[in-house]
N, C-alpha and C positions, 0 to 999 in steps of 0.2 A: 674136243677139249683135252688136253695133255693131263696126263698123270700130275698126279700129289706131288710123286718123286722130284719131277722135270721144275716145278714151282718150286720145291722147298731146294733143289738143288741152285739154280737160279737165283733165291732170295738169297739163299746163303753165300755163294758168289760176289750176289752186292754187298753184303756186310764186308767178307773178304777184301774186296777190290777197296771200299771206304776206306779201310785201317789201312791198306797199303798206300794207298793216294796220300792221305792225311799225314803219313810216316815220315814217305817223303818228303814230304813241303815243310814238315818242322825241320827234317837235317839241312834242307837248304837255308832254313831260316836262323838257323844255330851260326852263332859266330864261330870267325876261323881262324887258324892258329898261328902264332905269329912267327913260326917258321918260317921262313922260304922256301925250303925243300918239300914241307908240309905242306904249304899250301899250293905246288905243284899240282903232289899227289893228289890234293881235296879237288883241283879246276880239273884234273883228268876224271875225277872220280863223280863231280856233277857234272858229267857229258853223259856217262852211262846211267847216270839216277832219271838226267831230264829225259833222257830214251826209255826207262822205264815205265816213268811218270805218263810221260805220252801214252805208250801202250794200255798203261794201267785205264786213263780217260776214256780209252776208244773200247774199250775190251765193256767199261761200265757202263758206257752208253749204250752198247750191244744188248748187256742184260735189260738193262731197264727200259726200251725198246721191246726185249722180247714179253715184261713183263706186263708193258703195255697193252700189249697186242693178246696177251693169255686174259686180260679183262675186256677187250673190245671183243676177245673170241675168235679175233685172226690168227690165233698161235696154230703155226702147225702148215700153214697155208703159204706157197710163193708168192714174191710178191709182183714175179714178173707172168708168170703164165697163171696162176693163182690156183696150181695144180697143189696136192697135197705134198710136201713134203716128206719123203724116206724116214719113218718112226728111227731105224740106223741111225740116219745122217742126223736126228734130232737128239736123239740119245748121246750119239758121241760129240755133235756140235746145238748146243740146247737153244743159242742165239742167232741160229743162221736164219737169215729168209728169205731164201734162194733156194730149190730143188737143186739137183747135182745136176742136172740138164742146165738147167740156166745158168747156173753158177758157172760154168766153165767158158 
């Protein structure tokens, strides 16, 4: 079973990622200025929000996956050799579920 730490770090993660996800999709939703020039910069400027946005999705789903799996009691385990996973490798990456062997 993982630490307190690795759970409250995790939970808090998702709180995090929500307000960032959430952030983003109101600036997209926010009208746009009737510049020209402005609205350039705003169509260059939603290229890098929706690449964030993306990452922000996939980075959540990772948590919530791993928080998953710290309730089924798979936390901590690969999912391909279902060897334990490097306490390191879970410390520094709290969402992976891949050992460094499999993972590469």
């Amino acid at each position: 079973m993982p630490s307190k730490e690795i759970t409250t770090l995790l939970e808090n993660k998702l709180v995090q990622l929500t307000k960032r996800i959430s952030a983003i999709e109101a600036d997209f939703h926010k009208g746009r200025s009737q510049d020209f020039s402005e609205q350039a910069t705003e169509t260059e400027n939603d290229g890098v929000l929706d690449e964030i946005h993306h990452e922000a999705k996939l980075e959540l789903s990772l948590v919530k996956s791993a928080l998953k799996r710290i309730t089924e009691g798979l936390y901590g385990s690969c999912v391909e050799c279902e060897e334990p996973i490097n306490p390191d490798r879970l410390s520094a990456l709290p969402y992976t579920t891949k050992c460094i062997k499999c993972a590469v």
